[in-house]
Residue, then its C-alpha position, 0 to 999 in steps of 0.5 A: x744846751x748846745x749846738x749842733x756839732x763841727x762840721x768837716x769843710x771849711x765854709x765861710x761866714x760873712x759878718x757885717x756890722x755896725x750902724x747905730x753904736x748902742x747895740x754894740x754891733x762890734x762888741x756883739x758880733x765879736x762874742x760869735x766869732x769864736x763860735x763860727x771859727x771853731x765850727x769851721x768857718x772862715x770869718x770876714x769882717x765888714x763894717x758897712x753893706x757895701x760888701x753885699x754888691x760884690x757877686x764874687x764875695x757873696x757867691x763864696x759866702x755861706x752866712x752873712x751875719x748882720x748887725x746893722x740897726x737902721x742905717x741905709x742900703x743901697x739898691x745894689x748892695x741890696x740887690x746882691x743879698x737878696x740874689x745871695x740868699x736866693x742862691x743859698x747864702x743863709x742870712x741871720x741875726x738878732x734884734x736890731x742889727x737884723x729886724x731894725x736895719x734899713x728902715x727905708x727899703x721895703x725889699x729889706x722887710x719882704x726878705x727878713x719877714x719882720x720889722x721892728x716896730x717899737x718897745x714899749x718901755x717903763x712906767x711913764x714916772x719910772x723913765x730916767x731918760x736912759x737907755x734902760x727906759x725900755x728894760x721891762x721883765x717879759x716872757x720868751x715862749x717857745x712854739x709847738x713849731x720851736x719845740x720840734x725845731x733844731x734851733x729851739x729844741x729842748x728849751x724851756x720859756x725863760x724870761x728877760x729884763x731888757x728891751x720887748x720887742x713889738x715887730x710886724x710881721x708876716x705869715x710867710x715867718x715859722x715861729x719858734x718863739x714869741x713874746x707877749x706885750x701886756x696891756x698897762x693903765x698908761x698904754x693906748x692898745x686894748x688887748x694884749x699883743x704876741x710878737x715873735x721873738x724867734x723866727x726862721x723863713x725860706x728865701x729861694x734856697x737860702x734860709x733867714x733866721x731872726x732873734x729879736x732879744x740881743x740890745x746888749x752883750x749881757x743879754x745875749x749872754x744868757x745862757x738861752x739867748x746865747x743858745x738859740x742864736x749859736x744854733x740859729x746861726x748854724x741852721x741858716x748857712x748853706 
């Protein structure tokens, strides 16, 4: 499982991060640094969206990789991303850091396509009060669409012990990969309810990749998690 290969011109990655502290948003992003530098990227390092209002720095961007979950954006800063992925800057992330941030700004929503909506977690008598809470096992399985995909492209259905993402989402999203939530004697839903893991979406000349497995460093370890997001990063820069 590998990316695609080095490309000869020097672009430049843009990586914001931060936000709430348990997604490890420094720890995390550091872990694709490497990664972006040896397929030759230039990477910035941003600890808030402030940067997203400069028009100079995001015309010269060609991936802005955030990992902010929840936090605030401002109207400007927001204005200038979403300018910047209609010109062509690609936009990518994983988890909470992409589908969870700026919970206030229905604009964010229109342009990443799907927002966290929970994930449901242990058996009520299994919860300790931790994080870990919400580590269930469940099933990651590529699309039709995943499998012809460069992201997702010969990669088989693996499986998780983490947090199972329930995202609301629209149709405007390409689906390479869902997650299925199952229905147990405790929850209130009936039926059992498919979320995508991994999507992709067109912004006016600008591509959005989302992968919604990655709470924690050891997750984005494994060796599919690590694949798709190195790919997805790649694919969405201009």
């Amino acid at each position: 499982m590998s990316a695609p290969g080095v490309r000869g011109a020097q672009r430049r990655a843009l990586v914001v991060r931060g936000g709430w502290e348990g997604h490890q948003p420094v720890e995390a992003t550091d872990l694709f640094v490497p990664f972006l530098r040896a397929h030759g990227f230039q990477v910035r390092l941003e600890d808030s969206p402030t940067v997203y209002a400069d028009p100079a720095v995001m015309a010269a961007t060609d991936l802005v990789v955030q990992c902010v979950t929840m936090s605030t954006i401002e109207r400007e800063e927001l204005a200038g991303l979403t300018a910047a992925v209609e010109a062509g800057t690609g936009l990518a992330g994983w988890h909470g850091g992409i589908a969870d941030s700026y919970r206030a700004s229905s604009d964010y929503l229109h342009l990443v396509g799907g927002q966290f909506a929970c994930h449901p977690g242990r058996a009520p008598e299994e919860r300790t009060g931790g994080m870990d809470d919400n580590d269930v096992p469940h099933r990651v399985e590529i699309t039709a669409e995943g499998a012809a995909h460069p992201v997702t492209a010969g990669l088989a259905d693996f499986e998780l012990v983490t947090e199972q993402y329930w995202v609301l989402s629209d149709d405007y999203v390409d689906v390479l990969a869902t997650t299925t939530q199952a229905v147990r004697p405790w929850d209130p839903w009936h039926r059992p309810v498919t979320s995508p893991a991994v999507w992709t979406r067109r912004w006016g000349r600008g591509r959005v990749f989302v992968c919604t497995p990655g709470h924690r460093v050891e997750v984005l370890q494994h060796p599919s998690v690590r694949t798709i997001v190195e790919r997805g990063l790649l694919w969405a820069s201009r």
